[in-house]
C-alpha positions in Angstrom: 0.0 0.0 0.0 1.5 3.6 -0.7 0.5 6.7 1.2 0.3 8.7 -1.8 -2.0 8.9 -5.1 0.4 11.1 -6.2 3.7 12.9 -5.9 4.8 15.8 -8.0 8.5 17.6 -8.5 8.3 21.0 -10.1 7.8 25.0 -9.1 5.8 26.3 -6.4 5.3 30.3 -6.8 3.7 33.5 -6.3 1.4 33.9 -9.4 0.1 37.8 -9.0 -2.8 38.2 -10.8 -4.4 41.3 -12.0 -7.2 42.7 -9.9 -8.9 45.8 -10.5 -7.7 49.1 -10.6 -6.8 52.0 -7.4 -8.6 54.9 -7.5 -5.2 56.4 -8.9 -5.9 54.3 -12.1 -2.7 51.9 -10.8 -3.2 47.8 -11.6 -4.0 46.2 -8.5 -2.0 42.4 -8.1 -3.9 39.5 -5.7 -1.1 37.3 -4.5 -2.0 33.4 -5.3 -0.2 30.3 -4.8 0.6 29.0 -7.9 3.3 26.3 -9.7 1.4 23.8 -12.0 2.5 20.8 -10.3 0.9 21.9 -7.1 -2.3 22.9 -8.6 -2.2 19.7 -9.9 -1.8 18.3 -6.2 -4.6 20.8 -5.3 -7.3 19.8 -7.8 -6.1 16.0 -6.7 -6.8 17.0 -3.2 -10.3 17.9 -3.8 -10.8 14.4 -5.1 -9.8 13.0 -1.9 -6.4 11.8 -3.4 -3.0 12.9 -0.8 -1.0 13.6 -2.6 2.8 15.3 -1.5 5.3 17.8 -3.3 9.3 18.3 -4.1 10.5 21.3 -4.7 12.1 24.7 -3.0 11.1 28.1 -1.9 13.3 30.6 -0.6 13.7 31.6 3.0 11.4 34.8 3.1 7.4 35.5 3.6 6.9 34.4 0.4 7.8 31.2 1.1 6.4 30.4 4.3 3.4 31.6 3.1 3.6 29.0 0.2 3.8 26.5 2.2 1.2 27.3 4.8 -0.9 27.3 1.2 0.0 23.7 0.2 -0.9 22.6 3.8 -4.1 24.1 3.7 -5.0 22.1 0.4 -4.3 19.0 2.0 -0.7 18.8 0.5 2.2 17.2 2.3 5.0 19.6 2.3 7.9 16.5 3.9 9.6 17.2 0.3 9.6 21.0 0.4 13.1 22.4 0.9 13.9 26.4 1.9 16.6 28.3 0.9 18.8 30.9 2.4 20.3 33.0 0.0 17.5 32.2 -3.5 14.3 33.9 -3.2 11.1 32.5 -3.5 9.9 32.8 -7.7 7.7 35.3 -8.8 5.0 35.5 -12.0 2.8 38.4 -12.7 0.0 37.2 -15.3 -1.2 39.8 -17.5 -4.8 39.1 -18.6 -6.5 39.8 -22.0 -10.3 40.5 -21.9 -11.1 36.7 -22.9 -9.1 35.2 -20.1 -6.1 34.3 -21.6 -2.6 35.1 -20.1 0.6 36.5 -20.7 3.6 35.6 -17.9 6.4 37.8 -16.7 8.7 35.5 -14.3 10.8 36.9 -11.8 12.9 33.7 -11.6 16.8 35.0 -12.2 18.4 32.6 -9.6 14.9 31.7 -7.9 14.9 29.0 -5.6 12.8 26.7 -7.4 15.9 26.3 -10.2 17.8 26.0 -7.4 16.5 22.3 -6.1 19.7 20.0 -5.9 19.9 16.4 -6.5 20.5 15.4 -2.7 17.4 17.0 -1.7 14.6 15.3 -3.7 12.9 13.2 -0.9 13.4 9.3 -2.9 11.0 7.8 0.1 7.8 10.4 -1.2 8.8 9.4 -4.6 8.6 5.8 -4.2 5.2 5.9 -1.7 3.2 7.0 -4.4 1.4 5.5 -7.1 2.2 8.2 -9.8 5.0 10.3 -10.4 4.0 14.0 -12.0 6.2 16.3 -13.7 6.7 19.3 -15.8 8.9 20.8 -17.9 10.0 24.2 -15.7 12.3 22.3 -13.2 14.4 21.1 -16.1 15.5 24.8 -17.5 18.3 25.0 -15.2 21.5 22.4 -14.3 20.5 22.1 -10.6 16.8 21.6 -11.2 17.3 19.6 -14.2 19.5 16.9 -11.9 17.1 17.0 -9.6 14.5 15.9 -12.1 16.4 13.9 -13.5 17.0 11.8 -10.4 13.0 12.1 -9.1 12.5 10.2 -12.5 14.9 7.4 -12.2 13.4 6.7 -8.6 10.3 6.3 -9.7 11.0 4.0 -12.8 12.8 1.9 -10.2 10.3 2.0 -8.0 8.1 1.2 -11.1 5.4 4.0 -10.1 3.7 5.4 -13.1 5.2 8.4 -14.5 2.8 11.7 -15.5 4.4 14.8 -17.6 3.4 18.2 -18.8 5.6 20.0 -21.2 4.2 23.3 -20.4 6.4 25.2 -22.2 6.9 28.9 -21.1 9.6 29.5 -23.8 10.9 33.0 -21.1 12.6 31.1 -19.2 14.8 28.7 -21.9 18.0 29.6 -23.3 16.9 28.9 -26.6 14.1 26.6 -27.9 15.7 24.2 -29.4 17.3 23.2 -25.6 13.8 23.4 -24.5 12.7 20.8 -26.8 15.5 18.6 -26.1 14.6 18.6 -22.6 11.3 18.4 -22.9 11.5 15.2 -25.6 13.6 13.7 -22.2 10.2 13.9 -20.5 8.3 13.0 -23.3 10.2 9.5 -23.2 10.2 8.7 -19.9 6.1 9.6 -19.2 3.4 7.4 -19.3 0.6 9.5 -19.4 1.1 12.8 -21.5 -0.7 16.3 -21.7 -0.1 18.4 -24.1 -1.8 21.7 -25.8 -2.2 21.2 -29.6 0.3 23.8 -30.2 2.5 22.4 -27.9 2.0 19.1 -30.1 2.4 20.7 -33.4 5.8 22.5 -32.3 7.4 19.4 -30.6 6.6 16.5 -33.3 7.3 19.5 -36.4 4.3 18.2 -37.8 0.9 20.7 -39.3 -2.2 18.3 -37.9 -2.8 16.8 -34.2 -3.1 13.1 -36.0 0.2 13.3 -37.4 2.0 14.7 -33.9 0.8 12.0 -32.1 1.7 9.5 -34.9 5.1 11.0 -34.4 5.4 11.0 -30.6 4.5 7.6 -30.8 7.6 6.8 -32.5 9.8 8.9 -30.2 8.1 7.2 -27.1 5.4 4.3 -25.8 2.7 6.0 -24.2 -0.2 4.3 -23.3 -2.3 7.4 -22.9 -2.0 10.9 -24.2 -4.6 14.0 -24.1 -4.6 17.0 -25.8 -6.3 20.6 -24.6 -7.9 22.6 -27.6 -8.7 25.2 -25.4 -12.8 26.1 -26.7 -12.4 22.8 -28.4 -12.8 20.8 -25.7 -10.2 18.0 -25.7 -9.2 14.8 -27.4 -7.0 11.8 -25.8 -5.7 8.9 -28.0 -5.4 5.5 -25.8 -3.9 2.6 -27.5 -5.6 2.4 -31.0 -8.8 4.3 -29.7 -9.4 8.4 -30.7 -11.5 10.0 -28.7 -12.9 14.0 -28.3 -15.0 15.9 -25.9 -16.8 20.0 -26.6 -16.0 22.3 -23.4 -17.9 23.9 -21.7 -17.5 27.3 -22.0 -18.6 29.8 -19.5 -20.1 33.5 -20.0 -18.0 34.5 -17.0 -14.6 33.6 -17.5 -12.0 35.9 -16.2 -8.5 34.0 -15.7 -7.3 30.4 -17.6 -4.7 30.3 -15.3 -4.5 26.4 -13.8 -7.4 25.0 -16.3 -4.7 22.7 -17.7 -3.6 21.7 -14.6 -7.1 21.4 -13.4 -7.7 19.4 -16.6 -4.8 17.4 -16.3 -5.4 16.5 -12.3 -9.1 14.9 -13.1 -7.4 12.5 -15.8 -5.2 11.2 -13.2 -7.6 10.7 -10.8 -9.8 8.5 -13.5 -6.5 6.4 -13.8 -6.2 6.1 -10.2 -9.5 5.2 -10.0 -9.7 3.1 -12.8 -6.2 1.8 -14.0 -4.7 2.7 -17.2 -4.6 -1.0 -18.7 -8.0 -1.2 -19.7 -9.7 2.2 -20.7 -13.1 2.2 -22.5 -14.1 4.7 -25.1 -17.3 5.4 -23.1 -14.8 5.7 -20.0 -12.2 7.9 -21.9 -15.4 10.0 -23.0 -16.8 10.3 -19.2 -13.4 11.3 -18.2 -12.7 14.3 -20.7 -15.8 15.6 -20.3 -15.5 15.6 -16.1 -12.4 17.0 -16.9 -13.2 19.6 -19.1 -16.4 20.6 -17.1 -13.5 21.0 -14.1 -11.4 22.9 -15.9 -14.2 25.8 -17.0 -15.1 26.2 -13.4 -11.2 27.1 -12.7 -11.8 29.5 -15.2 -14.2 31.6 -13.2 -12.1 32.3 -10.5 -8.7 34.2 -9.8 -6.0 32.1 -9.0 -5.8 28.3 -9.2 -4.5 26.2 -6.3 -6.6 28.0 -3.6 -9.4 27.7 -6.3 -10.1 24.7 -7.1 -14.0 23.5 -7.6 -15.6 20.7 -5.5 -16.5 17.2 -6.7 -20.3 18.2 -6.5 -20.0 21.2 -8.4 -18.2 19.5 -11.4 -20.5 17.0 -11.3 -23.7 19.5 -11.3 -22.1 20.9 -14.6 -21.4 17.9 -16.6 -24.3 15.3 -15.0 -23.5 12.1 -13.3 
């Protein structure tokens, strides 16, 4: 029996998110917690998975109070390291009226990149079921090691491996290292989730059917979904094809963690459910509980502290 549904390695940050304006006509920021593996962790939470996190804040208020955060969602914090001398990251997302999002990291030496091999927790990593990971803690040597490290454990410890390339293209040296690194992740993962043009510019290719054709020769996935955004979503399992519409809500005001969202009520369906033997009408039931989860993140500022309720995904989608 393992203690954990889940255990993720990656960023945990201060996402500051546009709110309003001061009566001097200055943009007003709301401080979230924020990091995609975490909100991952949080949406998991909500599910009634534990789930636990690796990963490192810096010594400061900023970090204390990211933690205190990841407690309150029901995360452990065993693997979260502090550091002395980094500081804890920064993002300021800049919204455009239809919810989408534009990032400016304050990351320049930021503790997350700073995460060494010796201090990823191998005993979290091998008491959980699945192993998630993203694409941020490998833009750095330090982090990168780390990663790389947190993966090998959990192949050893034969626990299912998750990854979202997530690519924020600031904070590479160049693309082409990006996509080297990321292609690492691609072909160690056993469930993948990736945004179509994520797909397109990884595999080179001009149509979602052919980058998965082509990922499939890079790598044996069992299971990989891909966001459309107001498309809905599509996952191809084995030799199965499936899609799912989103729902799309009048009042949306910030995307930020509806992947992640997404991505966190896929891996609960495998928990639940396994990933040997997937239906269609099971693959259909989980993109659309999914996609229904991911709408209601939508509606809210923020994203880890955010995170809708079983019942109230299930009110919007039926079941």
């Amino acid at each position: 029996m393992k203690n954990y549904d889940v255990v993720a390695l990656g960023e945990v940050l201060i996402d500051f998110v546009e709110n309003g304006v001061s009566k001097e006509g200055n943009v007003l920021y709301e401080a979230n917690p924020g990091g995609a593996p975490c909100n991952v962790l949080a949406m998991l939470g909500k599910l009634g998975h534990p789930a636990a996190f690796i990963g490192k804040v810096g010594e400061d208020a900023f970090g204390h109070s990211l933690k205190a955060s990841l407690e309150t969602a029901g995360i452990t914090t065993d693997g979260l390291v502090f550091d002395k001398a980094a500081p804890t990251t920064l993002a300021f997302v800049h919204n455009a009226a239809d919810g989408e999002r534009e990032f400016s990291f304050y990351r320049q030496q930021g503790a997350d990149t700073m995460l060494e091999e010796s201090e990823v927790n191998e005993n979290l990593i091998e008491d959980g079921r699945i192993f998630h990971y993203g694409s941020l803690s490998m833009t750095h040597k330090s982090c990168r090691k780390a990663t790389k490290k947190a993966i090998e454990a959990a192949e050893k410890a034969q626990v299912l491996l998750s990854f979202d390339p997530n690519l924020r293209a600031a904070l590479w040296e160049s693309l082409e290292e990006a996509k080297h690194h990321i292609l690492y992740g691609i072909r160690h993962c056993r469930i993948l989730k990736v945004a179509e043009e994520e797909l397109l510019w990884i595999s080179g290719e001009k149509d979602i059917d052919s980058g998965i054709k082509k990922l499939r020769e890079i790598a044996d996935i069992p299971l990989i979904l891909v966001t459309l955004g107001k498309e809905g979503s599509m996952a191809y399992y084995k030799d199965l094809q499936v899609s799912a519409p989103a729902y799309l809500q009048k009042n949306t005001i910030d995307t930020t963690g509806a992947g992640d969202t997404f991505f966190a009520c896929i891996l609960h369906f495998v928990l639940d459910y396994g990933i040997e033997n997937l239906s269609k009408e099971r693959i259909e039931n989980m993109l659309s509980y999914a996609n229904g989860a991911a709408s209601i993140v939508t509606t809210r500022k923020g994203a880890l502290l955010s995170m809708p309720e079983q019942e109230e995904i299930l009110e919007l989608v039926g079941g």
